[in-house]
C-alpha positions as CSV (number, residue, x, y, z in Angstrom):
1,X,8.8,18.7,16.7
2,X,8.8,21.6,19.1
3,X,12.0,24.3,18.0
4,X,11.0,26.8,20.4
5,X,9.2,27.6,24.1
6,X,9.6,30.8,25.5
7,X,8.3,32.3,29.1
8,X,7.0,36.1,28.1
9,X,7.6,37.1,31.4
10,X,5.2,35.3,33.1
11,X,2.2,36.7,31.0
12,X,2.3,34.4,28.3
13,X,3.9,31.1,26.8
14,X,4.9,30.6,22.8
15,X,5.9,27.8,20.8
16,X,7.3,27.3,17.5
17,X,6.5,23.6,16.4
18,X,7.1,22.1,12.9
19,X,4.3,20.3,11.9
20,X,5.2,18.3,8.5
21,X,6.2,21.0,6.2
22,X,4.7,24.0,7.9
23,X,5.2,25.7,11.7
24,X,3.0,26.3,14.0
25,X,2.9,29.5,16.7
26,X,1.0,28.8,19.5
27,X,0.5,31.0,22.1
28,X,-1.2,30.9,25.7
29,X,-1.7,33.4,28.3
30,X,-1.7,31.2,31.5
31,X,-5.6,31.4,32.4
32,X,-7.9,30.2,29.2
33,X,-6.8,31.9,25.7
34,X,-4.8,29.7,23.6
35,X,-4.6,29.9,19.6
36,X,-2.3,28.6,17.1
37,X,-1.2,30.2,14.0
38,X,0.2,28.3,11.0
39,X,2.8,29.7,8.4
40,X,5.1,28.2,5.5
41,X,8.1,29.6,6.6
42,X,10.4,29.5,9.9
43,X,11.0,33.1,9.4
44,X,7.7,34.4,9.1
45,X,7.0,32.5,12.4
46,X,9.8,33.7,14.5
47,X,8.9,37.6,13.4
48,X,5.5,36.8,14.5
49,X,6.8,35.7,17.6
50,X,8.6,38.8,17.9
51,X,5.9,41.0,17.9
52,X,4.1,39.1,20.3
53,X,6.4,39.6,22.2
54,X,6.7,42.9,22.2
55,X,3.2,43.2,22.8
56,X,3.2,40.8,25.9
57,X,5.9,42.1,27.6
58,X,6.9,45.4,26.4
59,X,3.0,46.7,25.5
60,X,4.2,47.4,21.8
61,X,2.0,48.9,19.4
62,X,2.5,46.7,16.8
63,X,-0.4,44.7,14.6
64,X,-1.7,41.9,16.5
65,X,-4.2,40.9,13.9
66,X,-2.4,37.9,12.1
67,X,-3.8,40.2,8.2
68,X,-2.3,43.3,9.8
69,X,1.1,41.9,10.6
70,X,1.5,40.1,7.3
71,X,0.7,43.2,5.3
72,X,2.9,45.7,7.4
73,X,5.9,42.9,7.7
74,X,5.4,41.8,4.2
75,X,8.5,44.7,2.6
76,X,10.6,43.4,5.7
77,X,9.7,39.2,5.6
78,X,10.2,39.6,1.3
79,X,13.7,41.2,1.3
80,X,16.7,39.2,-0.3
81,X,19.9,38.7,0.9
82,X,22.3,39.4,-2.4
83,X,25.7,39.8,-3.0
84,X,27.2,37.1,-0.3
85,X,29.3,34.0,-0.7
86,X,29.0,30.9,0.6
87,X,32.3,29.7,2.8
């Protein structure tokens, strides 16, 4: 089931599908590069997103390499919400 298509400005096209019990990002630059990247989580796949974005549209120097972006987000992706109450 497709949660998410975005327009990067006209540079690029995402998606966030779910696929089963995983999602999938797949992105595609309008002329013949397309690739698909798989994670567990909807959150891990939506900051991904993010920094693709960033690189698309805004030329943002952060990792592209799927390895580099889970081991510099990895502190940010692993933090805990505590202390909250449900209403």
């Amino acid at each position: 089931m497709e949660l998410i298509r975005i327009d990067l400005r006209g540079k690029a096209q995402a998606t966030i599908t779910q696929v089963e019990r995983w999602y999938e990002l797949t992105c595609f630059d309008y002329v013949i590069n397309e690739w698909t990247e798989k994670y567990q989580d909807l959150s891990v796949a939506l900051a991904r997103l993010a920094v693709l974005s960033d690189c698309v549209v805004l030329g943002g120097v952060f990792a592209t390499d799927e390895d580099d972006f889970t081991y510099v987000a990895n502190e940010f992706l692993n933090a805990e919400v505590t202390d909250y109450e449900s209403i």
